[in-house]
N, C-alpha and C positions, 0 to 999 in steps of 0.2 A: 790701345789708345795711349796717345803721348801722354807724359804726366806735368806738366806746365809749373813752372814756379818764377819767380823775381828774381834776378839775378843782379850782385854790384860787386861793379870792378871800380875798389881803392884808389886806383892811380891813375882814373879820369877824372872822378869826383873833384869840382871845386869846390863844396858847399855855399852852394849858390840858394838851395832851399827850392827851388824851383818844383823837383816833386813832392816834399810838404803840402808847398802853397795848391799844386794841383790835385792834391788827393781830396784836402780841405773843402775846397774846392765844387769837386765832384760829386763828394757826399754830402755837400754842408755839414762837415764835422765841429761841434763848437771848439772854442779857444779851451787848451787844457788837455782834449785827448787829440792822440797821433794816433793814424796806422801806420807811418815811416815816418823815424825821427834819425837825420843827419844831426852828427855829435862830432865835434871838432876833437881831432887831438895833437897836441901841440900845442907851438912850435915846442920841437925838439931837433937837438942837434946831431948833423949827420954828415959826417965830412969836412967837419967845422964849417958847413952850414947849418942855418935853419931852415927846417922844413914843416909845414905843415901836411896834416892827413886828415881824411872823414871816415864815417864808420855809418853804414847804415843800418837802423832796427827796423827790422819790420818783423807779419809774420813768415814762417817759412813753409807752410803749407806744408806742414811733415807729412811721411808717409806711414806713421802712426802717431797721431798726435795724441800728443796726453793732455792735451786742452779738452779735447771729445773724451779721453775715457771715464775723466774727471766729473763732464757734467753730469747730475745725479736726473735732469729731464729731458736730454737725447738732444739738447737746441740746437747741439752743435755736428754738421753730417761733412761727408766727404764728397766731392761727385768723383766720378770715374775717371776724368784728365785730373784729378789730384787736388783740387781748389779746396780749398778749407770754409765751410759756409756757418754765420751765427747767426740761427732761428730772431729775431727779435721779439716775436712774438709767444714762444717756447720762453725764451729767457728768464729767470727770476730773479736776477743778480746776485745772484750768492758768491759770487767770485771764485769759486773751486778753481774754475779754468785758467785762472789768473794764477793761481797760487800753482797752478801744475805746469804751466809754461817757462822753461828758462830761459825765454826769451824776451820775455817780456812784453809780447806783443798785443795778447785780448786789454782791452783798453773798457774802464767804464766807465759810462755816461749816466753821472749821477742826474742829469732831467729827466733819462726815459726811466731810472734805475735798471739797466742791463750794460750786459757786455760786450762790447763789440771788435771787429778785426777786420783786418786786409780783408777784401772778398777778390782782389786781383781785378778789379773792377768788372765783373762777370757778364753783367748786362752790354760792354762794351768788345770783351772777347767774345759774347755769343754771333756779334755781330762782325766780326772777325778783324776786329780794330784792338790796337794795343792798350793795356792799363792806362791809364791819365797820367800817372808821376812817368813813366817810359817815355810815353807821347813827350813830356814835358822838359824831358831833361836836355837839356844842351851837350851836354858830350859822352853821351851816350854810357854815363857810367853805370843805369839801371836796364837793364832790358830782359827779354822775357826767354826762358831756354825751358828746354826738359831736362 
């Protein structure tokens, strides 16, 4: 089976915020956590122009993620196309996973106290439709590869 992940190409990205707003969106995520946060950088100068860049965080659906080996109550599983999934109802918030990702990506949600992450909007690839922030982006700097 293919292994699916998020993929962002730099030098389409306007930071327009468009997949933020639609991740938000999706999950009703509150103000505060992100599962992709576009991060400006610049301007800086490049040919005596300026330029600006984006950079996008999310998570990256490793294929060992040390998010999952971290948590000490299994909340967090893999499926077989590779999707990174966090139990919310396993969770305890103890942050381990946070503190074992260098990406930064498990996010938490101090109303439910748990931690949460990209799920690659999974309910919408089961149904063979793209992530939200994908759907959403205008130039196509997010989209979904193996």
């Amino acid at each position: 089976m293919r292994k699916r992940s998020l993929l962002f190409n730099a030098d389409e990205c306007i930071g327009c915020f468009a997949c933020e707003v639609a991740c938000k969106q999706e999950h009703d995520i509150p103000e505060g956590e992100f599962w992709i946060r576009i991060s400006r950088i610049g301007p800086t100068k490049k040919g005596g122009k300026l330029t600006m860049s984006f950079a996008a965080h999310r998570c990256r659906h490793c294929g060992k993620p040390p998010c999952m080996s971290a948590c000490p109550v299994d909340a967090i599983s893999k499926r077989s196309d590779g999707i990174v999934l966090f139990s919310e109802e396993l969770c305890i918030g103890c942050k381990a996973c946070i503190e074992a990702c260098p990406f930064g990506a498990p996010q938490y949600n101090s109303e439910k106290d748990i931690v949460r992450a990209c799920t690659l909007c999974v309910e919408r690839m089961d149904q063979g439709l793209k992530p939200s922030c994908v759907h959403h982006c205008p130039t196509n700097a997010l989209y979904l590869g193996d």
